[in-house]
N, C-alpha and C positions, 0 to 999 in steps of 0.2 A: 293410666286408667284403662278399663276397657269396655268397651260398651257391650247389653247382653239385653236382650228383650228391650230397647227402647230407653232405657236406663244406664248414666254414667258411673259405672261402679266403681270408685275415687278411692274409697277408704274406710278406715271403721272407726267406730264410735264405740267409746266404751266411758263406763259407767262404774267407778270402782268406788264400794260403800265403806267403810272401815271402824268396826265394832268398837266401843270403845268401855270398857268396866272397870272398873280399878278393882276388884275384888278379883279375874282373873288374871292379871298380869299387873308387874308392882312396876314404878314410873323406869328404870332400866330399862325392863323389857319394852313396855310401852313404847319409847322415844323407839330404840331398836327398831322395833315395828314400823313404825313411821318413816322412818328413815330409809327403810329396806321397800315400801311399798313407793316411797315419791322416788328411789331411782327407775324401781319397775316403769312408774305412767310415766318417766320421762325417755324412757326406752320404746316405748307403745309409740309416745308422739315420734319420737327419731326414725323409726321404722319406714312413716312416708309424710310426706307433708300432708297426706291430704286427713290424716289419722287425727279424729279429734279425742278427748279427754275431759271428765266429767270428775272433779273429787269431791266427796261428801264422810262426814263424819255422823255417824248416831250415838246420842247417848240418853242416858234416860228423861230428859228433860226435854230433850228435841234433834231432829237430824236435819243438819244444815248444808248448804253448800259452798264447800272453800275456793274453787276454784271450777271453772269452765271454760278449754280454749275454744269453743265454740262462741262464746259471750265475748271474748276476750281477742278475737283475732286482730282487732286495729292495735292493741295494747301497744308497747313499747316492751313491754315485759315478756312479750312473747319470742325473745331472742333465745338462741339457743344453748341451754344451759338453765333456763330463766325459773321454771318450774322448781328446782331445785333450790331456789334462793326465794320465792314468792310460797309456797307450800309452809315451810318452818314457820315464817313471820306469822302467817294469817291462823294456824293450829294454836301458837303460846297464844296468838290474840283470844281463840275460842276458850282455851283455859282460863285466861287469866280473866276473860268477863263472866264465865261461872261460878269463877270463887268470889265475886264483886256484887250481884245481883241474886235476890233472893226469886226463887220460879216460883211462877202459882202453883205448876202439879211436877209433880216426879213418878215418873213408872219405878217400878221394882226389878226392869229389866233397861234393856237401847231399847228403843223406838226402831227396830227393824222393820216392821212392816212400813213404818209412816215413809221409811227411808227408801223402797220399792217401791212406793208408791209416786211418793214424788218423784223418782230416777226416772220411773215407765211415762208421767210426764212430760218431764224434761224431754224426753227422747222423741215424744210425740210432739210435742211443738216444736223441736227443732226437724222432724221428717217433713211437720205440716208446714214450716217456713219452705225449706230449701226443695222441696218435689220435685219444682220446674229445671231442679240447676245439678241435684245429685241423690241421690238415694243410696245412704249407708249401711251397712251394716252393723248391728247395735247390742252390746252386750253386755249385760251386767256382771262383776265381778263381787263378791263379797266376802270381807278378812272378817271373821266370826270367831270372838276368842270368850264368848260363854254359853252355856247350856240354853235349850228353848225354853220359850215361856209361853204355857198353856195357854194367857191370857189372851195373846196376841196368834192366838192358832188362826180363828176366822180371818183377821184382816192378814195376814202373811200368805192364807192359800189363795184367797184372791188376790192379792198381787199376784201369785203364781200363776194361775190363770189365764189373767190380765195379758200379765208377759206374753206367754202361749200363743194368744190368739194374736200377738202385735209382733210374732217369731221375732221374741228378745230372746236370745241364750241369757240362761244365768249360773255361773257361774261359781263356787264356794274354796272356800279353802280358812277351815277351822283351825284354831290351833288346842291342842290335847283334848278338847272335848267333842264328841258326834254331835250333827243335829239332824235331829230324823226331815225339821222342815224345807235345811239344804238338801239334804238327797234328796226329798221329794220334787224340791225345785230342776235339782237337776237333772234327772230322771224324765219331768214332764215336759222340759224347754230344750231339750237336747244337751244341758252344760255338764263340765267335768263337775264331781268332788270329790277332795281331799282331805284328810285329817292329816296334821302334822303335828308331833311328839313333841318336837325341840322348835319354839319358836327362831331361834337363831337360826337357823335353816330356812327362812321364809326366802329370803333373795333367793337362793337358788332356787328351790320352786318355786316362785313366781318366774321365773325365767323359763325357765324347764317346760312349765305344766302350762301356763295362761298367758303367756304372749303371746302363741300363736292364736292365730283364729281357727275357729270350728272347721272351717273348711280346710286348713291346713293340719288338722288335728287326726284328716282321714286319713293321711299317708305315715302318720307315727306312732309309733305305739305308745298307748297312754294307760296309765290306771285306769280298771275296770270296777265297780262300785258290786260287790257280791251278793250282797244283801240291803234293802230298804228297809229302811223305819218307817211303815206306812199308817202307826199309830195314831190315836185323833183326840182330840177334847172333848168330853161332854160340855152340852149347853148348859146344864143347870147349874156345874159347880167349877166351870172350866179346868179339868184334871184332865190328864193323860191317862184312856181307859185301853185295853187290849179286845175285850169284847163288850158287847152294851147294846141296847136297842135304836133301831135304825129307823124313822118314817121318813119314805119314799118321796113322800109329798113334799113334806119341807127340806126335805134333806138335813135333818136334824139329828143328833145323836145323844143318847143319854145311858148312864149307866146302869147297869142294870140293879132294879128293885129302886129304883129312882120314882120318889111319888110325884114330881114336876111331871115324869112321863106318863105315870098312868092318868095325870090330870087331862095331859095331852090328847092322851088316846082314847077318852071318852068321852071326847069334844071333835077328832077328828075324824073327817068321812072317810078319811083310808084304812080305817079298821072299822069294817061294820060291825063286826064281833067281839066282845069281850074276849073271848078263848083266843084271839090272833096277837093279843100284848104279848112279847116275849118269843116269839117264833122268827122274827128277824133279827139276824144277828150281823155283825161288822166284824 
């Protein structure tokens, strides 16, 4: 470790989310996946002892947590090798209790934002325990293997946000589909993204691309992200619009000839004018 400002800088913390749909990838691939991402965080923890490890699953019912060597450091299970052998057990366990129990709600997508939400959490309670003793560096990674959902536009860019201001890197790496809210994640927090074609290929990118840390990311050359999806949802019908009207005040977006807006804007003080509907554009 080496000390820098007052602070034991030990290790890093990372925070890896892992998407989970059956609609884009059929159980083959899935396990594949999984299998490919627990050798990844078990490489993360080998790297130093002081390196801890966060695994969380989202799916549309709820985004849980499998596994935390942070929570888990007295274990016995934390031998080396152990994640490897505790990861599989506790994933069939999550499956096999959702085909068992009937959920009160289901999204139509994962619960990705709920799943940055709680990670950005977790990471603050674990900064706000340990202050006195170490201060990590903290990053989110997310395996994202289906398209965004409008729905979940507002709560995913505040967690991005969120991240931002608590300088969490986050991290993405899609499989065959773009998401404009990973680039923007990563774009706003400093982290890579990736699209990758052929899920079978994920080990080696995940090696490749996101084991190392941001700071070791200066002296490599990495994939350069050429274009953002910087596209947004309107409020009234949560759809993915290109252009639409914007008030400044609330920061709210609607598309345009949207009567929810004009309701808006003849109620609100930031358009004194009727003639000013329509003059801001996104």
């Amino acid at each position: 470790s080496r000390e820098e400002g007052g602070w034991a800088m030990s290790g890093s913390l990372l925070v890896v989310i892992v998407e989970v749909n059956a609609t884009s990838l059929d159980a083959q691939e899935l396990q594949q996946v999984f299998n490919d991402v627990i050798v990844f965080c078990n490489s993360h923890l080998l790297m130093s002892q002081s390196n801890k490890l966060v695994f969380s699953v989202c799916h549309q019912v709820e985004s849980v947590f499998l596994f935390s060597s942070a929570d888990e450091a007295g274990d016995s299970d934390q031998s080396e090798g152990g994640i490897i052998e505790i990861l599989p057990t506790r994933i069939k366990k999550m499956f096999a209790d959702l085909t068992t129990r009937t959920p009160t709600y289901m999204s139509s997508s994962p619960l990705l934002a709920g799943a940055l939400a709680k990670s950005l959490c977790h990471i603050h309670r674990y900064q706000r325990e340990k202050a006195s003793l170490e201060k990590l560096d903290s990053r989110i990674l997310v395996i994202k293997s289906c398209g965004d959902s409008s729905n979940q536009y507002m709560t995913t860019l505040s967690a991005i946000f969120a991240a931002q201001k608590e300088k969490v890197v986050i991290d993405s790496c899609t499989l065959r589909e773009q998401s404009g809210y990973m680039q923007q994640a990563a774009d706003i927090t400093g982290g890579l993204y990736y699209t990758l074609e052929n899920p079978a290929q994920l080990l080696q990118h995940l090696m490749w691309l996101f084991l190392p840390d941001p700071a070791c990311r200066a002296h490599m050359i990495m994939p350069v992200i050429t274009t953002i999806d910087y596209c947004a949802a309107c409020f009234c019908h949560h759809k993915m619009v290109d252009i639409g009207h914007v008030c400044a005040l609330y920061v709210s977006l609607y598309f345009a000839n949207s009567i929810r807006f004009a309701v808006h804007a003849s109620s609100c003080s930031h358009f004194p004018e009727k003639n000013v509907i329509g003059k801001e554009y996104l």
